[in-house]
DODOZA-139911 format. One line per 10 residues: number of its first residue (from 1); their letters; for each residue z, x, y of C-alpha. Coordinates in pm, 1 decimal, padded with zeros to 6 digits. Layout:
N
NUM) A) Z,X,Y  ... .
***
This chain:
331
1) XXXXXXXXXX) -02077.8,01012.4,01259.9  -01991.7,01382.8,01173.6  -01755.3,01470.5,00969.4  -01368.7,01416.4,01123.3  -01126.5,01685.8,01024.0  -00799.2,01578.2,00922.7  -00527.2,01851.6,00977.4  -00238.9,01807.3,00760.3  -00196.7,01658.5,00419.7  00153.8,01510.2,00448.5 .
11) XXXXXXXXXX) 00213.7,01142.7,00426.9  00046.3,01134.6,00755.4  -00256.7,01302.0,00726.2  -00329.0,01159.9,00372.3  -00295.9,00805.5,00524.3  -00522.8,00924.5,00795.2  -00805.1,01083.0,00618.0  -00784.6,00756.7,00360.2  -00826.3,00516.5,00665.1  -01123.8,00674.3,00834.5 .
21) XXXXXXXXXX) -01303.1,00754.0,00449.3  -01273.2,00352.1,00453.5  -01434.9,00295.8,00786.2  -01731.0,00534.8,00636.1  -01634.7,00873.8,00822.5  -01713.9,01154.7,00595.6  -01342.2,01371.4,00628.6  -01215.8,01680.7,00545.3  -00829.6,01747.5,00526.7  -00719.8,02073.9,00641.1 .
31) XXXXXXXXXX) -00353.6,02236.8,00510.7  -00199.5,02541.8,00514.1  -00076.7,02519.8,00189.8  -00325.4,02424.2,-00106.4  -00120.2,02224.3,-00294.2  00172.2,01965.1,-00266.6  00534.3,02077.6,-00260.7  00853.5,02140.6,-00099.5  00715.4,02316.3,00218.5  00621.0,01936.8,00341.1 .
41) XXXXXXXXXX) 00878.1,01653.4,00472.6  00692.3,01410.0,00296.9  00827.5,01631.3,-00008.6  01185.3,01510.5,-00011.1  01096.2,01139.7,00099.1  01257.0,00851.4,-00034.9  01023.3,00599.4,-00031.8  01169.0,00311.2,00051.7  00924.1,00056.3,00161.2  01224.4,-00106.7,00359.5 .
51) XXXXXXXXXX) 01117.2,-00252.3,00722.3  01426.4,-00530.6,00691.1  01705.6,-00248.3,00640.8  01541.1,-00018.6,00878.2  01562.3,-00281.4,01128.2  01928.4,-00246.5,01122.0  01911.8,00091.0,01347.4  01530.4,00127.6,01446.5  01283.4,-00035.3,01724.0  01136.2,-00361.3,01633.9 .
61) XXXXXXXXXX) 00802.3,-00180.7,01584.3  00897.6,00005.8,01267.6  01009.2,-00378.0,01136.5  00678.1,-00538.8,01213.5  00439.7,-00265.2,01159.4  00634.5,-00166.8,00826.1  00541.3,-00459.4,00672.4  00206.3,-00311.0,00597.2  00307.4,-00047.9,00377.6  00384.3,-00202.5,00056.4 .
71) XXXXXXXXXX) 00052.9,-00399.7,00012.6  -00177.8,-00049.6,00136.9  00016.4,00167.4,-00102.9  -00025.0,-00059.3,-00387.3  -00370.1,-00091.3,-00282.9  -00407.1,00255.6,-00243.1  -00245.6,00400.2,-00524.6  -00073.4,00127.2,-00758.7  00249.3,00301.7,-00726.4  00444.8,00035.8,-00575.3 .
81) XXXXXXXXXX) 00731.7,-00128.2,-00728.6  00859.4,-00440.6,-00587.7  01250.1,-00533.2,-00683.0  01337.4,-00544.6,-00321.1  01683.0,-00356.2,-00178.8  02049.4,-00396.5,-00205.9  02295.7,-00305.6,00017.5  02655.9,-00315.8,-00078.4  02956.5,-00141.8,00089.8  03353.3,-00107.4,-00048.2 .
91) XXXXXXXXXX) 03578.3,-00356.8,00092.8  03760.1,-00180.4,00298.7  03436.6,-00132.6,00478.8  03352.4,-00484.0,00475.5  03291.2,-00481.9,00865.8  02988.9,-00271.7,00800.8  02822.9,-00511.6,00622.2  02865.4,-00792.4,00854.1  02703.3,-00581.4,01128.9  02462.4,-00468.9,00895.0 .
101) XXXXXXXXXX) 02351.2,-00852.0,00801.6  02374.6,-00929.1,01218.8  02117.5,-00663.5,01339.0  01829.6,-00750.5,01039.2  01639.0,-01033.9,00860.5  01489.9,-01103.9,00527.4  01808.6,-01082.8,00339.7  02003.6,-01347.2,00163.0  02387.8,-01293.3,00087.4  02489.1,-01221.6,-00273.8 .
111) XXXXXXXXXX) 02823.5,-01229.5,-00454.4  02991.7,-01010.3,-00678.5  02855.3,-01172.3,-00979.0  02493.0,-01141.8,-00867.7  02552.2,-00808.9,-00771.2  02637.3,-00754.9,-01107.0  02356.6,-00970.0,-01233.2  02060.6,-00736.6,-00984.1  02219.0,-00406.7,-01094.0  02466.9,-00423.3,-01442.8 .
121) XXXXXXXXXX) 02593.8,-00084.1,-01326.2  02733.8,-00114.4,-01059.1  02994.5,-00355.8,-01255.3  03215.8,-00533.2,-01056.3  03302.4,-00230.7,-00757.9  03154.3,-00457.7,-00505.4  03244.1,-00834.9,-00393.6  02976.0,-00903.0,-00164.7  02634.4,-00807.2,-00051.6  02283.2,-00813.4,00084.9 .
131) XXXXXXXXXX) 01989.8,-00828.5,-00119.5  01608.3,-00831.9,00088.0  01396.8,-00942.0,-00216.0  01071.3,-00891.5,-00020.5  01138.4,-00443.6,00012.5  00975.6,-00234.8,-00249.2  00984.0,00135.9,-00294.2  00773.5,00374.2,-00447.6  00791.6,00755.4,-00595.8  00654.9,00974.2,-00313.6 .
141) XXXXXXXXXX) 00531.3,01241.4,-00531.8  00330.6,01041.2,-00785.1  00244.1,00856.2,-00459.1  00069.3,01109.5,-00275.3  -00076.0,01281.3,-00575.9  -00267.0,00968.1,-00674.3  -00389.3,00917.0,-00272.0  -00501.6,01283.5,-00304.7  -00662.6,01206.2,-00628.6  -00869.6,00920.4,-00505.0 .
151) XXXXXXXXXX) -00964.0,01095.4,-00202.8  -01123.9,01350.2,-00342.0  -01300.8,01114.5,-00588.7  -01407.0,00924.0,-00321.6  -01614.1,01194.3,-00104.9  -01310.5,01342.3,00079.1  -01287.2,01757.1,00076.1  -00974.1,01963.8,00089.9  -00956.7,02300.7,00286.3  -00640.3,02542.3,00291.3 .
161) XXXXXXXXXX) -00612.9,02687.8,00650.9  -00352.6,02727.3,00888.4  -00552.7,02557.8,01120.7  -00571.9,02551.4,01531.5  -00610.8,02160.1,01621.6  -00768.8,02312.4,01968.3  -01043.9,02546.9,01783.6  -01110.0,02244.8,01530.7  -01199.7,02028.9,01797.4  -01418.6,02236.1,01985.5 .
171) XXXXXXXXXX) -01651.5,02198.5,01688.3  -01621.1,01824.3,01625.7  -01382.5,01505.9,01641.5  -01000.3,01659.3,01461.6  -00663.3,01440.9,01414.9  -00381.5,01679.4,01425.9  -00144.8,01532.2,01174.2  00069.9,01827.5,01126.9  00442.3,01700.1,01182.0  00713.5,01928.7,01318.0 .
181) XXXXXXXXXX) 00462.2,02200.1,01255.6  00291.6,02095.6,01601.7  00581.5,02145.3,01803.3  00461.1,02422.2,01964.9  00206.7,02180.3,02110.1  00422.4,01856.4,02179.4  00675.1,01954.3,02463.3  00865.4,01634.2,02372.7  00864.3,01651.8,01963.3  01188.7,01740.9,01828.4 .
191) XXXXXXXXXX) 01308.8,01834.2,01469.2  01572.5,01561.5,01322.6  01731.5,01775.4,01001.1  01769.1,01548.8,00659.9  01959.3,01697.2,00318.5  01858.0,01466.2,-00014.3  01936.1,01575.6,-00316.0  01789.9,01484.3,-00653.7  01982.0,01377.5,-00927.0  01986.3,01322.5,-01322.0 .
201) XXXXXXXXXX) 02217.3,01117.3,-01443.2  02064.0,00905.6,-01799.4  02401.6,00731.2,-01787.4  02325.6,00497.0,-01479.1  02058.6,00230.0,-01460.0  01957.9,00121.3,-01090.3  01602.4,-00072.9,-01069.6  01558.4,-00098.8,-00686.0  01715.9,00128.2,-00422.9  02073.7,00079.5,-00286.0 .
211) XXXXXXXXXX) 02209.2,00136.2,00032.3  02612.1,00221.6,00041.0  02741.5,00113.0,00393.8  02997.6,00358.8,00513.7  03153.0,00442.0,00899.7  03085.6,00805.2,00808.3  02839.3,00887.1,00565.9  02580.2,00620.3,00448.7  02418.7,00659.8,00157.8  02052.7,00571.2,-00014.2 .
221) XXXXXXXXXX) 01974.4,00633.7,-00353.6  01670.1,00565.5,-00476.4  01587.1,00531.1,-00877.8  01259.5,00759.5,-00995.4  01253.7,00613.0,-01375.8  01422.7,00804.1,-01672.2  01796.2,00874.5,-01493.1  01641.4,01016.4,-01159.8  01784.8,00956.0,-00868.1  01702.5,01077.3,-00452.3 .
231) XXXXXXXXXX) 02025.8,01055.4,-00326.2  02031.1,01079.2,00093.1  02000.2,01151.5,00343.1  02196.9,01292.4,00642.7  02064.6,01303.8,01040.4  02144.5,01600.1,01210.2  01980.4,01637.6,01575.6  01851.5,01973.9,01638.8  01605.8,02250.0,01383.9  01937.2,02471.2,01328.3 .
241) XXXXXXXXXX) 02008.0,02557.2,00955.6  01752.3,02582.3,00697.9  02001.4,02512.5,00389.1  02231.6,02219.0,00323.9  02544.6,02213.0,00458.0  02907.5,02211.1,00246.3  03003.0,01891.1,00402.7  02676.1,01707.3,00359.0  02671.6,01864.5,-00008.5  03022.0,01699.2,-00066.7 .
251) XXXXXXXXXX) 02998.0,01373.3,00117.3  02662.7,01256.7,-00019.8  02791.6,01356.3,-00398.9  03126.9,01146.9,-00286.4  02924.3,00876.6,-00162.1  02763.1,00858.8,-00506.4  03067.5,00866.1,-00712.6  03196.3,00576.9,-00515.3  02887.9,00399.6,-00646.3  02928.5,00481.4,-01016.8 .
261) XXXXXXXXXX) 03154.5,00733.6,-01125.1  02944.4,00824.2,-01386.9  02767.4,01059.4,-01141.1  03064.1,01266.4,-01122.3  02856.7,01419.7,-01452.6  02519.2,01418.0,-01329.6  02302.2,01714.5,-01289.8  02167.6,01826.2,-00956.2  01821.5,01942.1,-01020.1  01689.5,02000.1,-00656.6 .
271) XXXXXXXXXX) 01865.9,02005.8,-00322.4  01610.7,01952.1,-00027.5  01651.0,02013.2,00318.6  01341.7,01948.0,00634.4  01321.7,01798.7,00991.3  01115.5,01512.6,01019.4  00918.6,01498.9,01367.9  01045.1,01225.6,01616.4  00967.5,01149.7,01984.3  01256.0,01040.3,02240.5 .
281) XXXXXXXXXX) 01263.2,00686.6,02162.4  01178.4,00786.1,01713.6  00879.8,00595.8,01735.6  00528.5,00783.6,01662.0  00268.8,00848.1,01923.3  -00127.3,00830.9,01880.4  -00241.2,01108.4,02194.9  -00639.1,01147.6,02214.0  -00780.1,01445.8,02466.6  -01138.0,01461.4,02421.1 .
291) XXXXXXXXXX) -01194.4,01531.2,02064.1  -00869.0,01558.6,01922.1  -00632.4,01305.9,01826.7  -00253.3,01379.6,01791.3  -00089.7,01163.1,01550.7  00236.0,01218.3,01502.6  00648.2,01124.7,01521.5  00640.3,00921.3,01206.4  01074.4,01008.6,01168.7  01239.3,00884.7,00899.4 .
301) XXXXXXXXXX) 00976.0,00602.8,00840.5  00644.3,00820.3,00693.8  00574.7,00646.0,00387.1  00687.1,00255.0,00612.1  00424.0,00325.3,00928.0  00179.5,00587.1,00796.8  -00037.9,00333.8,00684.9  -00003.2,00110.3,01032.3  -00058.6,00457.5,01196.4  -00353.4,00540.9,01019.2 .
311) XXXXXXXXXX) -00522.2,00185.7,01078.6  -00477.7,00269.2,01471.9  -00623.9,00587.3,01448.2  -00937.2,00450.8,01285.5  -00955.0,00167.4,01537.8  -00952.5,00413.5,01834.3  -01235.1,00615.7,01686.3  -01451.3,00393.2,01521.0  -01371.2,00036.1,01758.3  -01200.3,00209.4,02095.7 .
321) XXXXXXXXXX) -00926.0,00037.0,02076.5  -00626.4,00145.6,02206.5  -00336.4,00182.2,01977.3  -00017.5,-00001.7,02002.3  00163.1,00355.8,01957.0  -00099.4,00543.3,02205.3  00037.1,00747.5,02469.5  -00132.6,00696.9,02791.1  00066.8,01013.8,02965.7  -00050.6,01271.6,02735.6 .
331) X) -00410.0,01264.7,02790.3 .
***
């Protein structure tokens, strides 16, 4: 086989171009941008490796294929750490939490006092949670720089171009990984806005992510080693506004405070803002015409389904087999 041309290197086209270098394709990734950074959605991740808690609002596909992810990361890179997730929410709110614990699996209920015991500091603020001891999570920046790293050691080349999927694939076989960047091509892709921010706060100790259950504003923060923190994320419909908003600003930083109060005094070293690509129904699509593969849709879930996303793109090239995710309508 030629060599397949990977355009993208996101979450999704690093997964991609990983995938078919293991099935012995030689690949070559194609960006517009030669380096990693804050131009890419994958950029402001969180990482969760979650498929339990994402059940709670997403398709039983994201659930089942998600439970790939952690074992092909820490294949892939190492980066993986696996202290599962907590979810706690004030007891006022309490009702969230029981509708949480009804619409997913893989938890077990945990008291106050283990609460305490998973995560000292968070003290004694909450009298009842969820704990799914099976999630992991993982630094999306360290994470993609060592997939890049072994990619390249491994054979794989790296172009910057701001590449046409169409004139790629009149030369030879192209995946078209480029998120909301392909929207011009992909009628039905739409742009669903998230605001993180990132954090410092040496004061707090978290070792596994923790999910804040609110009617309003539900919260994730994630812990990145040595007091940093990824604090999100907000869904807004629609590509409008290319900043955060006031209100997202203050009810995330709220939502945080209610955790610990001690990050009332933390630092906020980066404030991101992106729209991750999503189909109708925020599942991803696999869509093959001719020589070019569209993969794309990935949502909120990159770092969860890349990997399940990148073993169905192999299969359809290298096996012709259809993927679970394909899209028969497109081609």
């Amino acid at each position: 086989m030629s060599d397949v041309t990977v355009i993208g290197a996101g979450v999704a086209g690093l997964c991609v171009a990983r995938a078919l270098l293991d099935r012995g394709a030689g690949v070559v990734v194609v960006d517009r941008h030669n380096t990693a950074g804050p131009h890419a959605c994958s950029w402001w991740a969180g990482g969760m490796l979650a498929p339990f808690c994402e059940g709670e609002s997403a398709e039983e596909p994201v659930v089942r294929l998600g439970c790939e992810a952690a074992d092909w990361w820490d294949a892939k890179t190492g980066a993986v750490q696996r202290y599962g997730s907590l979810v706690v929410s004030p007891a006022r709110d309490k009702s969230d939490l029981t509708r949480f614990a009804r619409r997913t699996t893989g938890y077990r209920e945990v008291s106050g006092a283990e609460i305490s015991s998973l995560e000292p500091d968070l003290g004694d603020r909450f009298a009842k949670g969820l704990f799914f001891e099976s999630e992991a999570h993982l630094a999306p920046r360290r994470a993609l720089a060592q997939l890049r790293a072994r990619l390249s050691a491994d054979g794989a080349r790296f172009e910057q171009d701001d590449a046409d999927p169409v004139a790629y694939a009149q030369r030879g076989l192209t995946v078209d990984c480029r998120g909301f960047q392909a929207k011009a091509d992909l009628a039905d892709l739409r742009g669903v806005k998230g605001e993180m921010l990132v954090l410092s706060c040496p004061e707090v100790t978290l070792t596994r992510p923790v999910r804040m259950l609110h009617p309003r504003v539900p919260l994730y923060i994630v812990p990145r080693g040595d007091g940093i923190f990824m604090l999100g994320a907000t869904m807004v419909e629609g590509h409008a506004g290319q900043h955060v908003t006031a209100r997202a600003l203050l009810e995330l930083l709220s939502a945080a405070y209610a955790l610990n109060p001690a990050f009332g005094e933390a630092e906020v070293l980066e404030i991101g803002v992106d729209s991750r690509p999503a189909f109708p129904d925020n599942l991803p699509r696999i869509r093959r015409d001719g020589n070019l593969i569209r993969a794309n849709g990935l949502f909120r879930h990159g770092f969860l389904l890349a990997p399940a996303l990148a073993r169905m793109v192999a299969a359809l090239i290298f096996d012709n087999e259809k993927p679970e995710v394909m899209d028969e309508t497109a081609a």
